[in-house]
N, C-alpha and C positions, 0 to 999 in steps of 0.2 A: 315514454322512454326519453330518457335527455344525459347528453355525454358534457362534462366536466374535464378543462385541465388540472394536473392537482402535481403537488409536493415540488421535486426542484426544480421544474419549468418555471411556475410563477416564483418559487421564491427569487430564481436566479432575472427572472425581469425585473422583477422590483427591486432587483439593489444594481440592474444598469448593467446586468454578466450577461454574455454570450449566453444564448439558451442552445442544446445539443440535439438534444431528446425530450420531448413530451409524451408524458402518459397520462392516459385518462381515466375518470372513469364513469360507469352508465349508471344511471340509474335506473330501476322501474322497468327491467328487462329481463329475459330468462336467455339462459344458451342457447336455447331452438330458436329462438326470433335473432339471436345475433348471427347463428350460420344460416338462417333463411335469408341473411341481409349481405349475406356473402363475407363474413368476417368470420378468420381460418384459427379453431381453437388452438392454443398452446400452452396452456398451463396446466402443471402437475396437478398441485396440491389445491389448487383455488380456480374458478374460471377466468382466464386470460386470453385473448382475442387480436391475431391480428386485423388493420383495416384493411379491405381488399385494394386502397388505389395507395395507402399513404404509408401502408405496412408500421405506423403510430400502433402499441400497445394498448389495448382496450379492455380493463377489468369492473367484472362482474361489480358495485358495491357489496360490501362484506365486513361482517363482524368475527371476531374472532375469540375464542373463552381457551383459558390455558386448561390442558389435560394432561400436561407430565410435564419433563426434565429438558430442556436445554430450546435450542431456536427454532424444532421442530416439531414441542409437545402443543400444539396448537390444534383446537377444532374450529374447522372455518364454516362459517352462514351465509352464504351468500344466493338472496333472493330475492323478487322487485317489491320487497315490502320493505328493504333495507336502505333509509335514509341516506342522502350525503352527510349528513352531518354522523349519522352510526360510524359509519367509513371515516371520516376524518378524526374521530374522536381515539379511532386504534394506531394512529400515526405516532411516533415519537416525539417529533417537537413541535413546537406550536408554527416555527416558521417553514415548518414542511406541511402543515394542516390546513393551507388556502387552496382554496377551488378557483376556478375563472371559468365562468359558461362561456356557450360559442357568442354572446354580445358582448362579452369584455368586461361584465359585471364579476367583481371579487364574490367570494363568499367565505368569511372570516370569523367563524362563531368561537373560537380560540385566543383572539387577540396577535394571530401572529406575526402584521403588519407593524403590529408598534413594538412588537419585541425585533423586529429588523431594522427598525429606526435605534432601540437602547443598546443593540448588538447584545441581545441574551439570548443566550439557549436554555427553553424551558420546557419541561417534558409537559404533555397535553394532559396525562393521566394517569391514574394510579400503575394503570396496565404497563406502563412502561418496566414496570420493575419484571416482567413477564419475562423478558429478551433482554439477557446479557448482554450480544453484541450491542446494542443499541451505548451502552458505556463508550464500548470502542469508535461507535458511530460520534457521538459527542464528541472527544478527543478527537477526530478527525476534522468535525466541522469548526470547530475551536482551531484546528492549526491553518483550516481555509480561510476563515472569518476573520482569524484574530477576535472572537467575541468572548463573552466572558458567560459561567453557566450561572444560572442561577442558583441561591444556596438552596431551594428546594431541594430543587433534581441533583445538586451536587450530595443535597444527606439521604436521597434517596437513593444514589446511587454506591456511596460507602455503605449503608444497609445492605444492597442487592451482593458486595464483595463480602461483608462479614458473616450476612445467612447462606455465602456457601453457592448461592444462585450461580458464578461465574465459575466454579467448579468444573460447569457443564459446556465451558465454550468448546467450539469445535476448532481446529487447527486450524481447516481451510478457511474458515470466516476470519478467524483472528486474522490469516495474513492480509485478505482482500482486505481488510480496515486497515492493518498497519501499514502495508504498503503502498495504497492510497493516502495515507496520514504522510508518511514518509516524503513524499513530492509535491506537497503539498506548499505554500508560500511559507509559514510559519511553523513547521516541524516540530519546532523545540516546545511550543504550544501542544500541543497532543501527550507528548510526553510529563508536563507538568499537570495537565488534565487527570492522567492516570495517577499520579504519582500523590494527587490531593484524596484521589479516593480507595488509596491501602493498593490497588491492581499492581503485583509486581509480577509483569509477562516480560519486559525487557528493561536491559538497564539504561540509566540517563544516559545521555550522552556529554562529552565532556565541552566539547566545543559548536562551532554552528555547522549545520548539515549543508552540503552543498553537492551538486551533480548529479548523474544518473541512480537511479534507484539500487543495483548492484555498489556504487560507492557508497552511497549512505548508510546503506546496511553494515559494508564494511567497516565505513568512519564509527560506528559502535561497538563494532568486534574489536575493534584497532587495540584497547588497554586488557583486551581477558584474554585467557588463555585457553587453548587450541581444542583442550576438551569441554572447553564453557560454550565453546563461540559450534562445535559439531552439537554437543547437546542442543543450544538454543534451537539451530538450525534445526532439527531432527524434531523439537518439540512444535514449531512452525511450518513446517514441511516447506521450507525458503525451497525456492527453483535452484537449480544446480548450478546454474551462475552465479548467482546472488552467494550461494554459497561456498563456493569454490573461491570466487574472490575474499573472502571475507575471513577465511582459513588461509591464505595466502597472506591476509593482512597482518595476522594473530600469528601466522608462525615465522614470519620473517622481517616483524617491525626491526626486531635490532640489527640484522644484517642488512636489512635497507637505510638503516642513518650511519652505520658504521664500516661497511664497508668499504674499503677505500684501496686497497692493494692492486694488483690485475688478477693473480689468483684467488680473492675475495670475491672480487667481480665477475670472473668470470663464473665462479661455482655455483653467484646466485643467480646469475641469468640463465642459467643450465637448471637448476632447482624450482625455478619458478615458472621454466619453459619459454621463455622470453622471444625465443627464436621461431617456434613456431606458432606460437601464441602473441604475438607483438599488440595488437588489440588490448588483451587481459591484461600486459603488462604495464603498458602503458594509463589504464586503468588503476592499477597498484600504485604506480606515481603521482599520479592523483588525487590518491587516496591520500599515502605518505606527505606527501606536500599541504594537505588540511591539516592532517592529525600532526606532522610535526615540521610548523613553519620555520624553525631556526634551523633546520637541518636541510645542507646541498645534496638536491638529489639530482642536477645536470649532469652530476661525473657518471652515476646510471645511464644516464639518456645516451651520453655521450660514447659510452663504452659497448650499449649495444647496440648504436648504428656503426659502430668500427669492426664489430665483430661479426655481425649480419652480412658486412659487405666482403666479409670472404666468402671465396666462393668452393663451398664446401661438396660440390659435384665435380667437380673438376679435379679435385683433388682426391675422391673418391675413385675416381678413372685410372688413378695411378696406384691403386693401391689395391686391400682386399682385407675383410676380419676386424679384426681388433685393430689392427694397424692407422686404420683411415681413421677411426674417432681418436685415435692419439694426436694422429697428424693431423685432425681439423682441430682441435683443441690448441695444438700450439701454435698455430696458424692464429688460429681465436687470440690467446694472448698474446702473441706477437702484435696486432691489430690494436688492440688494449692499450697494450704498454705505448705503442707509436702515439696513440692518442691522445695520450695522457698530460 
């Protein structure tokens, strides 16, 4: 039995990255000798192992033969007559397919060291076309790397979109890749990734991505309109932040570069919840201020800390009904206008 580090531990050593997380794997081992060794099973679909002292992921080696449709139609083997190199050969890219034993020896039957040196991303084998995400996966490590793919696996992988294979992605993986691609150093790289190989799941974006993951998303929604940008959303199953901001951004881009009045201002910071929400809003400024640099969005900023600092309880005290949102309203624009 002999355990193996393998995929982005050693890749992310060898290009000098912080390493997070190592997983490994054994070989020449069954499940009964790993929980006789004190290592706590946790895997569904394939044998996965945690270490009793170092809680480090510990999987069975394993091959894998596609049996149906999408990232789950897979039957997996995994037994101690199952080589590391079997196991590495079902990996995606060649720079995710190096092993390191516990003495620090590589093990590289893929080439994947000198495609870290050319910065390509090259699938290891035919299998790849198996697992759609794995497209999405590419597009991701291209916006990490900044590496370029290779024209293989780049006509392998417009084949995988034109037989219909990507038909079968599933929502939740599609976001886990784009929203990891999203935050990623070079963003706008992911998206020209896809865009070289037919995958139309989102549109380009017009400008460069910048900020938290609920703004970027937005900075995309920013040019479509309010039923493109609910569909996308709905077809991604985006978190409710992500998507809330991003609907805020699509249905109120013109009122936020043109509004300029005090009754203008006040109605969108009441619209977009600004008051109680100051967080989000502030967030949509953000946003506004990427997507459109020529346009003053201070007089915003400006007019809801003027109107925030009413003090809309106290004048609630004095009131009752209908009456009190009138009177904190002019209260509000009164604040506004003094600002202005």
């Amino acid at each position: 039995m002999k355990a193996y580090v393998v995929g982005g531990a050693v890749r992310d050593e060898l290009l000098g990255l912080p390493v997070k997380d190592r997983d490994w794997v054994v070989v020449g081992a069954t499940p009964e000798e790993m929980v006789a060794k004190g290592f706590k099973p946790v895997g569904k679909d394939f044998p996965v192992f945690l270490h009793p002292a170092s809680k480090e992921e510990y999987a069975l080696a394993r091959t894998e033969r596609k049996s149906g449709k999408g990232y789950k139609g897979f039957t997996v083997h995994a037994a101690p007559d199952v080589t590391l190199e079997d196991d590495l050969r079902r990996r995606d890219l060649t720079i995710n397919a190096i092993a390191k034993d516990e003495n620090g020896r590589l093990i590289d039957p893929f080439g994947g060291q000198e495609d870290l040196r050319r910065g390509v991303l090259r699938h290891v084998s035919a299998a790849f076309a198996e697992d759609p995400v794995r497209i999405l996966r590419i597009a991701r490590f291209a916006a990490r790397f900044s590496f370029s793919v290779d024209p293989k696996t780049l006509a392998l992988m417009r084949e995988m979109v034109r037989s219909g294979e990507t038909d079968h992605l599933v929502a939740e993986r599609v976001w886990q890749e784009f929203s990891k691609g999203l935050m990623e150093e070079h963003p706008e790289r992911m998206f020209q990734v896809l865009e070289s190989t037919g995958l139309k799941l989102l549109p380009k974006p017009k400008g460069k991505l910048s900020g938290g993951l609920a703004v970027r998303f937005a900075l995309i929604a920013w040019p479509l309109e309010e039923k493109e940008v609910e569909a996308l959303c709905k077809r991604l199953r985006a978190p409710n932040e992500v998507r809330e901001l991003a609907m805020l951004a699509s249905g109120y881009r013109d009122q936020l570069k043109h509004a300029k009045k005090p009754e203008e201002l006040l109605d969108l910071l009441k619209r977009t919840d600004a008051f109680r929400r100051p967080e989000r809003f502030a967030q949509l400024l953000e946003v506004a201020r990427v997507a459109a640099p020529k346009s003053d969005f201070n007089r915003l900023e400006k007019a809801r800390a003027a109107a925030a600092a009413v003090d809309a309880g106290a004048i609630a005290g004095k009131g009752a009904g209908k009456d009190i949102a009138r009177r904190v309203d002019a209260a509000r624009l009164e604040a506004i206008r003094s600002a202005s």
